[in-house]
CHARMM internal coordinates of N, CA and C (Angstrom, degrees):
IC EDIT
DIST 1 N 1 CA 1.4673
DIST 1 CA 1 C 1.5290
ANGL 1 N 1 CA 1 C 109.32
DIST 1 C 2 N 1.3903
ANGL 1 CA 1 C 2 N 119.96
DIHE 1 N 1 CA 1 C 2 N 123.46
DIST 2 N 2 CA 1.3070
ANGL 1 C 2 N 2 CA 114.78
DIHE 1 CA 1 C 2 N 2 CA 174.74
DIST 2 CA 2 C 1.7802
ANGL 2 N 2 CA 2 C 109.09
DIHE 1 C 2 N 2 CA 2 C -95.06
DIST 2 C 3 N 1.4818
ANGL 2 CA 2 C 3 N 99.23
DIHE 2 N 2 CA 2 C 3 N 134.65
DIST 3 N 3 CA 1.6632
ANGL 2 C 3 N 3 CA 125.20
DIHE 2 CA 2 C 3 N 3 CA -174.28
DIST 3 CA 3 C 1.1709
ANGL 3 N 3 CA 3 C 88.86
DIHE 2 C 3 N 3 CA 3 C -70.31
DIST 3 C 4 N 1.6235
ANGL 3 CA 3 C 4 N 139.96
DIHE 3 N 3 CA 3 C 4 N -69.65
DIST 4 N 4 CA 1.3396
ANGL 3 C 4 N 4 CA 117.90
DIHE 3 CA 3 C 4 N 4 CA -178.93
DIST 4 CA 4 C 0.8973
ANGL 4 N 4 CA 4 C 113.22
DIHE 3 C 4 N 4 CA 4 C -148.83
DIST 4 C 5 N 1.8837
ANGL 4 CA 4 C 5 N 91.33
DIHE 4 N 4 CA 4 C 5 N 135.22
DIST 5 N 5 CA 1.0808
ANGL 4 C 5 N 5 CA 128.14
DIHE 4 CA 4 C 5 N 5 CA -172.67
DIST 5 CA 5 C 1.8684
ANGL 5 N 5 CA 5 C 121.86
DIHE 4 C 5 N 5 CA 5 C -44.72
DIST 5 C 6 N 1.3745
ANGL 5 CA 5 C 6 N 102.12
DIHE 5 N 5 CA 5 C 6 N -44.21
DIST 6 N 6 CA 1.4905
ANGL 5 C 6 N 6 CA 110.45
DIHE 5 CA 5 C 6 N 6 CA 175.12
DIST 6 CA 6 C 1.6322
ANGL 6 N 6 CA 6 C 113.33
DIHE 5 C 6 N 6 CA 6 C -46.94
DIST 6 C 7 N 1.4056
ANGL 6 CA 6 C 7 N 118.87
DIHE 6 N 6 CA 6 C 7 N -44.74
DIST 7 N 7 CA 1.4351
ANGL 6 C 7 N 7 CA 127.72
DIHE 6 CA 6 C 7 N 7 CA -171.94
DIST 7 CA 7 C 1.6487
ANGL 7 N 7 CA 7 C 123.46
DIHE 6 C 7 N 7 CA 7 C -63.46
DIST 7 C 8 N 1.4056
ANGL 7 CA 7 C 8 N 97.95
DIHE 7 N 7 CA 7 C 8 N -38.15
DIST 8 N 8 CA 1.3054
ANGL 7 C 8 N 8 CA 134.33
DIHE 7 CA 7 C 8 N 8 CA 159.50
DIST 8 CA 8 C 1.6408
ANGL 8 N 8 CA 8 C 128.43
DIHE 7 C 8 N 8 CA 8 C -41.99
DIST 8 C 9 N 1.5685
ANGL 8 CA 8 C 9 N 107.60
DIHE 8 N 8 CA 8 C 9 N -46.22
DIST 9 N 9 CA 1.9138
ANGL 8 C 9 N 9 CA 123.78
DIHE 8 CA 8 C 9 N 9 CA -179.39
DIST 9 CA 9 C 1.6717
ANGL 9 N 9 CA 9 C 83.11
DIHE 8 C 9 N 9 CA 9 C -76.97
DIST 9 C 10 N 1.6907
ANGL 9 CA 9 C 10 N 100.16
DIHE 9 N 9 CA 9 C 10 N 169.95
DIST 10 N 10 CA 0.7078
ANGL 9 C 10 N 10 CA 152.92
DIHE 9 CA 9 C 10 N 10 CA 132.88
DIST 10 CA 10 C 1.6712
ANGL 10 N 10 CA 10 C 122.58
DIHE 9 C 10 N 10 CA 10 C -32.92
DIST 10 C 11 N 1.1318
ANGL 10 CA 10 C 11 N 139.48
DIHE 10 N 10 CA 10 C 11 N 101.39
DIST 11 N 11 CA 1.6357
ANGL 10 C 11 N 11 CA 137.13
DIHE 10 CA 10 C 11 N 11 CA -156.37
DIST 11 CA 11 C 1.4319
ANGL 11 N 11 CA 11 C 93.59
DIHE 10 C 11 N 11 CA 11 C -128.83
DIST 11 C 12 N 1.7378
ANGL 11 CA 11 C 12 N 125.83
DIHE 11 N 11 CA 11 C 12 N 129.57
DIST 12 N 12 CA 1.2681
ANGL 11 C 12 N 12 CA 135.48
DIHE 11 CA 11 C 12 N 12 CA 153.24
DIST 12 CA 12 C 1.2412
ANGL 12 N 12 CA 12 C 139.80
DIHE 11 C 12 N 12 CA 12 C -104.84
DIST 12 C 13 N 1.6962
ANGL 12 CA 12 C 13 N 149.61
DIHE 12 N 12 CA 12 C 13 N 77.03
DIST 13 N 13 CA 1.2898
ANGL 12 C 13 N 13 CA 138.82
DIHE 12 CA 12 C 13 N 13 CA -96.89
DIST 13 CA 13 C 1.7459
ANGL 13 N 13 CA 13 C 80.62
DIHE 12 C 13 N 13 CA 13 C -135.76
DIST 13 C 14 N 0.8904
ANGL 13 CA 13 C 14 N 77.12
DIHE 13 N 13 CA 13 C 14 N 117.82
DIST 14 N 14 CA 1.8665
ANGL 13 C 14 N 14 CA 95.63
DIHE 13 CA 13 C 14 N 14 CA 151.98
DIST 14 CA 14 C 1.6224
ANGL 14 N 14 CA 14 C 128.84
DIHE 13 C 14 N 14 CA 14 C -135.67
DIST 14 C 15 N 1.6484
ANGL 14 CA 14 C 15 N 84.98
DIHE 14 N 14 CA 14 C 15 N 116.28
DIST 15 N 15 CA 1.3279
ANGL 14 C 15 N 15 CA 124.82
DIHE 14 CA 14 C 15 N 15 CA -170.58
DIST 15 CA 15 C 1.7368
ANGL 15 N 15 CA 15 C 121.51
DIHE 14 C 15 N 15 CA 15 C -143.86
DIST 15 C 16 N 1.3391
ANGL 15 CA 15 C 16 N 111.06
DIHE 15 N 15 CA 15 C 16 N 139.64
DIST 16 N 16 CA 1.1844
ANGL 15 C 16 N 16 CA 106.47
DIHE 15 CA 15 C 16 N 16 CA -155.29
DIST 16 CA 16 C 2.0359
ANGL 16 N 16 CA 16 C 95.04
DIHE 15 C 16 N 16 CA 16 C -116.10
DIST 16 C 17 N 1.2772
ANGL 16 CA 16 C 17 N 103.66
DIHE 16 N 16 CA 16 C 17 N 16.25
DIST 17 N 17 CA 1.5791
ANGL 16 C 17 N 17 CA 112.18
DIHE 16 CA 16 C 17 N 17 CA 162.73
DIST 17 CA 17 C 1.1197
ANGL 17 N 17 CA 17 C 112.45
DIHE 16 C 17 N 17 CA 17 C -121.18
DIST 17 C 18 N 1.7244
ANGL 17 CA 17 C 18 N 137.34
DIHE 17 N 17 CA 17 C 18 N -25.09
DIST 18 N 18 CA 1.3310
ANGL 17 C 18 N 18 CA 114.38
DIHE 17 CA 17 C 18 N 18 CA -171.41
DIST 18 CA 18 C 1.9718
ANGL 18 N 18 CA 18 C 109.59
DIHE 17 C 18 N 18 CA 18 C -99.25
DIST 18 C 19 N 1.0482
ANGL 18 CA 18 C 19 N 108.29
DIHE 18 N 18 CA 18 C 19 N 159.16
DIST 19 N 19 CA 1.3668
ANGL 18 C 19 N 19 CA 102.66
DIHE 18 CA 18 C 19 N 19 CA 169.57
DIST 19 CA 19 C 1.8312
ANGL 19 N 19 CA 19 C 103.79
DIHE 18 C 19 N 19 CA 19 C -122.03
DIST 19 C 20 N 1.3179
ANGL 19 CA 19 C 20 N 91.49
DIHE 19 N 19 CA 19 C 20 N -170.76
DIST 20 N 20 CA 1.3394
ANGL 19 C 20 N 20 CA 116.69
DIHE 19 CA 19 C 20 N 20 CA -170.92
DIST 20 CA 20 C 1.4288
ANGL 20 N 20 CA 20 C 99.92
DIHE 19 C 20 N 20 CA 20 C -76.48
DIST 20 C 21 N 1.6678
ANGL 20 CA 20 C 21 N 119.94
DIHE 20 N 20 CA 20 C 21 N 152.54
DIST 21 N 21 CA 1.2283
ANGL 20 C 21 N 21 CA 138.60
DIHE 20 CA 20 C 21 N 21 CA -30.58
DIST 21 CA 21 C 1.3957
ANGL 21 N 21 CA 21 C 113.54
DIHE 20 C 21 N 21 CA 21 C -65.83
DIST 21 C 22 N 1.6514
ANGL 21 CA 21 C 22 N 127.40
DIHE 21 N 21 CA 21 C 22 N 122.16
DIST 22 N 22 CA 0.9488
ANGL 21 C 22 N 22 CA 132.32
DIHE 21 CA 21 C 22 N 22 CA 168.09
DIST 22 CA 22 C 1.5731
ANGL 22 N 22 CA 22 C 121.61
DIHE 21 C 22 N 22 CA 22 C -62.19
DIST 22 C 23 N 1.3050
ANGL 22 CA 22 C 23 N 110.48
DIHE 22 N 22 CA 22 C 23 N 149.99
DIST 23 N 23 CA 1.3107
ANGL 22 C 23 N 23 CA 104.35
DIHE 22 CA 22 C 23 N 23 CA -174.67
DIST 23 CA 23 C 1.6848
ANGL 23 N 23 CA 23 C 120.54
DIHE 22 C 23 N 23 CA 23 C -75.68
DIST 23 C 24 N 1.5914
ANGL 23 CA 23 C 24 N 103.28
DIHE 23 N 23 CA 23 C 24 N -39.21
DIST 24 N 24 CA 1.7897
ANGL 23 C 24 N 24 CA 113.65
DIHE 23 CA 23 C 24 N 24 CA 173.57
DIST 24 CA 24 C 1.1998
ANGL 24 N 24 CA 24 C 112.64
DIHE 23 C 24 N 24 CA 24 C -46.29
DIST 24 C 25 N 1.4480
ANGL 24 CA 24 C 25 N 125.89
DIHE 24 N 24 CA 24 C 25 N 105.04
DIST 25 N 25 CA 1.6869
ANGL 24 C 25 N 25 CA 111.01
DIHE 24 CA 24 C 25 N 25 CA 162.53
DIST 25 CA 25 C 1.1538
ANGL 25 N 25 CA 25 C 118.04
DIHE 24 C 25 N 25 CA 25 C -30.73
DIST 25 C 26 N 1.5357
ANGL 25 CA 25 C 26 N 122.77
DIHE 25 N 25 CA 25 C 26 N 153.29
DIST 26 N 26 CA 1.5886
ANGL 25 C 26 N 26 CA 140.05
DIHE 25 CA 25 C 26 N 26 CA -173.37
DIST 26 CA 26 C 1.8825
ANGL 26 N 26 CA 26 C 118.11
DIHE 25 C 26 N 26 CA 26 C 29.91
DIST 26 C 27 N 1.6646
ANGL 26 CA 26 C 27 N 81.88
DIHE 26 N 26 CA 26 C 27 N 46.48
DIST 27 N 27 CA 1.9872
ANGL 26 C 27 N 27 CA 94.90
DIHE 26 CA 26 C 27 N 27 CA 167.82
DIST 27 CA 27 C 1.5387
ANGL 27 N 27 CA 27 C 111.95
DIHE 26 C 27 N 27 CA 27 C -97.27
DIST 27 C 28 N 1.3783
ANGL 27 CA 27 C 28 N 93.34
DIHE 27 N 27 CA 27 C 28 N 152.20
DIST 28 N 28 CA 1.8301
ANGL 27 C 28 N 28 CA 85.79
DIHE 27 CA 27 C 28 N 28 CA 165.50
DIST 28 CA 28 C 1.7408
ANGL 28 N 28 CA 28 C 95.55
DIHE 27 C 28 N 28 CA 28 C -161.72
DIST 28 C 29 N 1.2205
ANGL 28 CA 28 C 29 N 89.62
DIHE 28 N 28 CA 28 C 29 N 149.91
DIST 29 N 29 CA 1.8544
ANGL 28 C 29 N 29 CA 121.57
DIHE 28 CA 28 C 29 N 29 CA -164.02
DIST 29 CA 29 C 1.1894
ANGL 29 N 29 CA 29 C 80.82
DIHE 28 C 29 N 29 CA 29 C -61.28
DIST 29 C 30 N 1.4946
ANGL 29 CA 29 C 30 N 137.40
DIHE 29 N 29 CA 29 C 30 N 144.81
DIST 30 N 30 CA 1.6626
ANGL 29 C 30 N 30 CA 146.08
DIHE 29 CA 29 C 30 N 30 CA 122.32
DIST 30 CA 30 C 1.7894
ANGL 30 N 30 CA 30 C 104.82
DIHE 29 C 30 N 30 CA 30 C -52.88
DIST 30 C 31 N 1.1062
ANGL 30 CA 30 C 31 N 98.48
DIHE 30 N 30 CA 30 C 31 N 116.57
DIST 31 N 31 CA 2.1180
ANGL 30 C 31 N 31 CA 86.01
DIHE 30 CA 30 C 31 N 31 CA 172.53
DIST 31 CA 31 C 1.5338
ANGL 31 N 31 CA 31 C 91.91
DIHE 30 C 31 N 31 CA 31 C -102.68
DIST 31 C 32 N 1.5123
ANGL 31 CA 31 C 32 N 103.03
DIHE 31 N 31 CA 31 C 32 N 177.59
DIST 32 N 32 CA 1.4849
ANGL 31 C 32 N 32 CA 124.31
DIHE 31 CA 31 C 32 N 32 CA -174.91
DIST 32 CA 32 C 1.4569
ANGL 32 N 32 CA 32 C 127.63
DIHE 31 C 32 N 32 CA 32 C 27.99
DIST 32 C 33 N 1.0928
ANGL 32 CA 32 C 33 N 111.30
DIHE 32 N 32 CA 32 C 33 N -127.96
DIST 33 N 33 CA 1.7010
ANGL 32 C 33 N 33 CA 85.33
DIHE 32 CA 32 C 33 N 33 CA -167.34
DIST 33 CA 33 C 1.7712
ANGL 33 N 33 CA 33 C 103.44
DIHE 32 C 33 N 33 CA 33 C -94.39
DIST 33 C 34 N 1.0947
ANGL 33 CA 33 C 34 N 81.79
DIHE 33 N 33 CA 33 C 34 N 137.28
DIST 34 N 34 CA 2.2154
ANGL 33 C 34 N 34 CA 101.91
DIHE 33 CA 33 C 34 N 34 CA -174.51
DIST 34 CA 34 C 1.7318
ANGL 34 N 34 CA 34 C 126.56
DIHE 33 C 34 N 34 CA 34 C -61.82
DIST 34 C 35 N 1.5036
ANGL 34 CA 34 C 35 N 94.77
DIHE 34 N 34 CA 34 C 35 N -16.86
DIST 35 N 35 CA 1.6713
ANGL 34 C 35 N 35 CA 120.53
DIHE 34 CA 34 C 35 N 35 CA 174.10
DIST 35 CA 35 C 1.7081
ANGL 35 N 35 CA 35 C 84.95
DIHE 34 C 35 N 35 CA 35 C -65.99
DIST 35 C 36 N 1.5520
ANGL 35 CA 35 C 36 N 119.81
DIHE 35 N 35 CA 35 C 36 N -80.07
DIST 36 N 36 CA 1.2186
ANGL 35 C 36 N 36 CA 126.74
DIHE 35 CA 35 C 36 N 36 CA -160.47
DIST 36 CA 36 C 1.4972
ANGL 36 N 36 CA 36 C 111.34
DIHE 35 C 36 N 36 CA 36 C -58.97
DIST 36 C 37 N 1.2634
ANGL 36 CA 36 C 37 N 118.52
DIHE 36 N 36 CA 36 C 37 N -58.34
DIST 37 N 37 CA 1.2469
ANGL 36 C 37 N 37 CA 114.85
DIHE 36 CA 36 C 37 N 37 CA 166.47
DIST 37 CA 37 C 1.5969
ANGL 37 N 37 CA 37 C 138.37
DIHE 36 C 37 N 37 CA 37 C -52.13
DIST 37 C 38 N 0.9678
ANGL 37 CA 37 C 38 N 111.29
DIHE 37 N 37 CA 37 C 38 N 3.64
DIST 38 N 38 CA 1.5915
ANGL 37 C 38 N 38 CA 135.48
DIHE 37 CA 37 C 38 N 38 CA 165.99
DIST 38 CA 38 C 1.3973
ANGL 38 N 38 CA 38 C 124.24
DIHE 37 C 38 N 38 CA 38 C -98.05
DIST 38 C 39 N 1.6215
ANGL 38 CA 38 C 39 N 108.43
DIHE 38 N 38 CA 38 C 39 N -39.46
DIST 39 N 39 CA 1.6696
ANGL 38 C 39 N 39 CA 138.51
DIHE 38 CA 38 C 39 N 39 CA 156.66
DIST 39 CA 39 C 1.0186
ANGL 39 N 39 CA 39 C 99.06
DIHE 38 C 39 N 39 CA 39 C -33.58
DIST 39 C 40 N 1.6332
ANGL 39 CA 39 C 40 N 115.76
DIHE 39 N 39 CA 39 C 40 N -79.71
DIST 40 N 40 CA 1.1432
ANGL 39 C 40 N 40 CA 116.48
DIHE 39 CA 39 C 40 N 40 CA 178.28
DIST 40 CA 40 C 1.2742
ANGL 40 N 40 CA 40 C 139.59
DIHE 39 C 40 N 40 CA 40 C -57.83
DIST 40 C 41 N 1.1626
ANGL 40 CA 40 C 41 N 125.89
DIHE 40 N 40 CA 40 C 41 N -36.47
DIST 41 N 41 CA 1.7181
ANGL 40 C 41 N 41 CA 135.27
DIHE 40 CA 40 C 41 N 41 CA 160.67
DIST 41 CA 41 C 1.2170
ANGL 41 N 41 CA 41 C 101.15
DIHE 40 C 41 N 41 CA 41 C -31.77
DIST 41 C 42 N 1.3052
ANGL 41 CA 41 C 42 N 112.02
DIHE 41 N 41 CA 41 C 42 N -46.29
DIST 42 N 42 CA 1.7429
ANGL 41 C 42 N 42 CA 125.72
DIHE 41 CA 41 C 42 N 42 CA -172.28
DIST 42 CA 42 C 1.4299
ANGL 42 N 42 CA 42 C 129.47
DIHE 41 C 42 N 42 CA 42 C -52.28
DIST 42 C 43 N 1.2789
ANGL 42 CA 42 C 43 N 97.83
DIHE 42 N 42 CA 42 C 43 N -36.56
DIST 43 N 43 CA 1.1106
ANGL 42 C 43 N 43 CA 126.89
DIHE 42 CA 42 C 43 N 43 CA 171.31
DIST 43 CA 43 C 1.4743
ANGL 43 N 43 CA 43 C 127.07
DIHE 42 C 43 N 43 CA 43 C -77.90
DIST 43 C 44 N 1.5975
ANGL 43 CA 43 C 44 N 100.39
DIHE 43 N 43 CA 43 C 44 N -10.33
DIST 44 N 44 CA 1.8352
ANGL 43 C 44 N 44 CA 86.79
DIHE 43 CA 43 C 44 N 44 CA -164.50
DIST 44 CA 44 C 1.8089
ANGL 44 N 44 CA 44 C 78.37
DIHE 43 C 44 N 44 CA 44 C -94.90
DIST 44 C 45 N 2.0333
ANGL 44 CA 44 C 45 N 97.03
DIHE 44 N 44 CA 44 C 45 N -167.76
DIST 45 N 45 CA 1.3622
ANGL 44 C 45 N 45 CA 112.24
DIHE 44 CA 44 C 45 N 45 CA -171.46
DIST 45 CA 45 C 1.6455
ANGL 45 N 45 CA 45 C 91.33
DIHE 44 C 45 N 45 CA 45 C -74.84
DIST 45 C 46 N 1.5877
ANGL 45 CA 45 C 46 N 125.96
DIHE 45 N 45 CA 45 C 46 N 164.95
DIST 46 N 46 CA 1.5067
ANGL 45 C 46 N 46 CA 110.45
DIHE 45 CA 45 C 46 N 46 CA 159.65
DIST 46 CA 46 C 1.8017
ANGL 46 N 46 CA 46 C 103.56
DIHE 45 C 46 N 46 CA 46 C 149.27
DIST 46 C 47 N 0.8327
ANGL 46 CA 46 C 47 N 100.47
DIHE 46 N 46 CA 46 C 47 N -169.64
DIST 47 N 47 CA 1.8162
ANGL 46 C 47 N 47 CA 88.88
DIHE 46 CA 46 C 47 N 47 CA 163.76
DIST 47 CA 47 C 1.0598
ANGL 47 N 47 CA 47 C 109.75
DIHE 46 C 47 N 47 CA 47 C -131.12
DIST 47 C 48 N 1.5509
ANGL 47 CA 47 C 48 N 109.97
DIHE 47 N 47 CA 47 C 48 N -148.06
DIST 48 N 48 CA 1.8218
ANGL 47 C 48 N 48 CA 119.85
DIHE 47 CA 47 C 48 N 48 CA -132.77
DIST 48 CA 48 C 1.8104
ANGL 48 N 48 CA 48 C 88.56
DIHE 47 C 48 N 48 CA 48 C -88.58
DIST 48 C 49 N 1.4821
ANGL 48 CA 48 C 49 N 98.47
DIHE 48 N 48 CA 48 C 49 N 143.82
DIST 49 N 49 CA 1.9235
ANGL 48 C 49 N 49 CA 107.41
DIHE 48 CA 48 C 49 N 49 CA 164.76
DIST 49 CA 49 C 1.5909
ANGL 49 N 49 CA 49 C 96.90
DIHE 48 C 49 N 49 CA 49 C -87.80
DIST 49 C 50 N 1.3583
ANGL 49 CA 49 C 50 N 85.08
DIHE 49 N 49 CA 49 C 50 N 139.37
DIST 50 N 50 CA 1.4843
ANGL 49 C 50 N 50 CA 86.44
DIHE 49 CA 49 C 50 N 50 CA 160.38
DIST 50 CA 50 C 1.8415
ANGL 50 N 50 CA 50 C 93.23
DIHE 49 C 50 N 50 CA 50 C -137.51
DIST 50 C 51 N 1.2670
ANGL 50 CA 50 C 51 N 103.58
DIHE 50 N 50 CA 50 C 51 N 151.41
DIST 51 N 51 CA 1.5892
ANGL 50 C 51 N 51 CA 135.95
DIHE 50 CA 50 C 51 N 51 CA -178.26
DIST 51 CA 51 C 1.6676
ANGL 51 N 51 CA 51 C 100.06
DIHE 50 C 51 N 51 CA 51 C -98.57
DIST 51 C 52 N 1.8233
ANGL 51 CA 51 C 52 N 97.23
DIHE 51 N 51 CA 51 C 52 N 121.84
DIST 52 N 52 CA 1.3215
ANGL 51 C 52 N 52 CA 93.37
DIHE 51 CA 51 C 52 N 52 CA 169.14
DIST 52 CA 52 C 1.6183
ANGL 52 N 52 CA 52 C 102.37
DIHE 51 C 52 N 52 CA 52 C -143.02
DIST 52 C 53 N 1.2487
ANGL 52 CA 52 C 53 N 90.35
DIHE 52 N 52 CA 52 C 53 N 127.77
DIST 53 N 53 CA 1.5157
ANGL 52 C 53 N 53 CA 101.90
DIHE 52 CA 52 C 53 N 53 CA -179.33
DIST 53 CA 53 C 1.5970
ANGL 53 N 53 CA 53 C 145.86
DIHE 52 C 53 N 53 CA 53 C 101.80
DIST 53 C 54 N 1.9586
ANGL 53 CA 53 C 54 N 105.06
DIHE 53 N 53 CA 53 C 54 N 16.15
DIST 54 N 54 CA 0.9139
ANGL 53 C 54 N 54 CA 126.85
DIHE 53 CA 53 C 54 N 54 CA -151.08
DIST 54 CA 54 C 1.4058
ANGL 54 N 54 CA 54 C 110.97
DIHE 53 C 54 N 54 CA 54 C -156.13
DIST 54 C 55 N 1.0977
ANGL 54 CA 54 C 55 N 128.27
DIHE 54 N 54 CA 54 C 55 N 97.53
DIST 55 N 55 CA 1.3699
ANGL 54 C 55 N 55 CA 126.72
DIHE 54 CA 54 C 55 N 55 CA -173.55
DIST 55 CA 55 C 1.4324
ANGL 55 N 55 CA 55 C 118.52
DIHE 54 C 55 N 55 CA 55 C -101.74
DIST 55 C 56 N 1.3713
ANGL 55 CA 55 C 56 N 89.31
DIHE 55 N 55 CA 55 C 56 N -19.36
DIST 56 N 56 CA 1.7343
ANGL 55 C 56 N 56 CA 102.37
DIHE 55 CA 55 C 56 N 56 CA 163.62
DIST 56 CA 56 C 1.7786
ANGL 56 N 56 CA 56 C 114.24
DIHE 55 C 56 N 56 CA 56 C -53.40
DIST 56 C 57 N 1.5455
ANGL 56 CA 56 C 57 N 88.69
DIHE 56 N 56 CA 56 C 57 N -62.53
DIST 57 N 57 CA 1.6756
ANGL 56 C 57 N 57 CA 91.61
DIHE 56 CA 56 C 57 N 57 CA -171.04
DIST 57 CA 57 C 1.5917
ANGL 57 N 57 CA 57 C 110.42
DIHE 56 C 57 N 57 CA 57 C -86.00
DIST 57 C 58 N 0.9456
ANGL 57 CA 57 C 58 N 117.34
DIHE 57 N 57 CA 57 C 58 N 26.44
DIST 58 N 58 CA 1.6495
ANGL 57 C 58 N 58 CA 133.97
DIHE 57 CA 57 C 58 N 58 CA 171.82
DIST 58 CA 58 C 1.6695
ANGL 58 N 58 CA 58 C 109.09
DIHE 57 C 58 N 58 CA 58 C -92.36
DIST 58 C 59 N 1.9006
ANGL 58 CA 58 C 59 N 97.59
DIHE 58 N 58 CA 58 C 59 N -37.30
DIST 59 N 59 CA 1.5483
ANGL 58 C 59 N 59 CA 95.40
DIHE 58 CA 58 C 59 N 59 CA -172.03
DIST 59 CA 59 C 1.1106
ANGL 59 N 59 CA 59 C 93.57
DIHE 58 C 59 N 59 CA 59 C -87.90
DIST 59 C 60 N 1.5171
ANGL 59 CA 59 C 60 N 136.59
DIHE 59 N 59 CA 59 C 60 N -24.39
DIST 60 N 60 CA 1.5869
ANGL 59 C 60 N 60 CA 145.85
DIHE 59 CA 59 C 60 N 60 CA -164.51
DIST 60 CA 60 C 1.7236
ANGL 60 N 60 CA 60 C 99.05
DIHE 59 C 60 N 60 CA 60 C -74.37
DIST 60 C 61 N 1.2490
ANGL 60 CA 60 C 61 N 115.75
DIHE 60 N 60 CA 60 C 61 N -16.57
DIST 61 N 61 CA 1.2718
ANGL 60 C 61 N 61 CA 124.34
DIHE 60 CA 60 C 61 N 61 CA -179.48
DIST 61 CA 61 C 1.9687
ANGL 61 N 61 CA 61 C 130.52
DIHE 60 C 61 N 61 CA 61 C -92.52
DIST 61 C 62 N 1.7739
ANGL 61 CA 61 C 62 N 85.11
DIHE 61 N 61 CA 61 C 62 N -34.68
DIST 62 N 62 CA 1.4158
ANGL 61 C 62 N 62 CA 101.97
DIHE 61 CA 61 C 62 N 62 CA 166.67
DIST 62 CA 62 C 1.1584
ANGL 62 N 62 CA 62 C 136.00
DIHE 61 C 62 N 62 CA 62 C -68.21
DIST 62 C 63 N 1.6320
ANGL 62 CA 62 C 63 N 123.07
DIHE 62 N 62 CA 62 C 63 N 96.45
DIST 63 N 63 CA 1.2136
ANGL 62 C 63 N 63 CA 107.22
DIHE 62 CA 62 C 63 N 63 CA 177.92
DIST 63 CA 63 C 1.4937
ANGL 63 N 63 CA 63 C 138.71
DIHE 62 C 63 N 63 CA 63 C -37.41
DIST 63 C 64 N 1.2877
ANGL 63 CA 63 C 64 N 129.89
DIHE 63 N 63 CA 63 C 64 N 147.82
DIST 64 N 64 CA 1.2643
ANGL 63 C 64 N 64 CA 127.18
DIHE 63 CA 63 C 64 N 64 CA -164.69
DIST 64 CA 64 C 1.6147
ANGL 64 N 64 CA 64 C 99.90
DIHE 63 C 64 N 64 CA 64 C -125.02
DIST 64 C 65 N 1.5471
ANGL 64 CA 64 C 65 N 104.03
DIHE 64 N 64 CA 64 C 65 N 124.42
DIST 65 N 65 CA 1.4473
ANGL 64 C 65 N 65 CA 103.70
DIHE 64 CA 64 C 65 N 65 CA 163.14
DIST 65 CA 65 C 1.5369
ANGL 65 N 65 CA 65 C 134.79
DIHE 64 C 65 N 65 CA 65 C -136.91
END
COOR INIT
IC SEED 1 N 1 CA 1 C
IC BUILD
């Protein structure tokens, strides 16, 4: 039985100070630009991202028209 659930997913961190190997079980670095690399997340099979803790890269995320 996993105690928590959070530790457990899949984690995608974009940050432009830490590198690889992250310390959080099941993290992984976003490289290059974070628009595209999120695109793509988007794209694979899986479910919904959710963003926690960042309102910066929330607006960095919002399309603009």
């Amino acid at each position: 039985m996993v105690r928590d659930p959070l530790n457990s997913l899949p984690k995608y961190v974009a940050s432009t100070t830490l590198t690889e190997p992250l310390a959080w079980r099941n993290s992984t670095l976003l490289q290059g630009d974070v628009s595209q690399a999120v695109a793509a997340l988007k794209q694979e099979d899986g479910g919904a991202l959710h963003v926690i803790g960042s309102a910066e890269l929330v607006q960095t995320l919002v399309p603009r028209t």
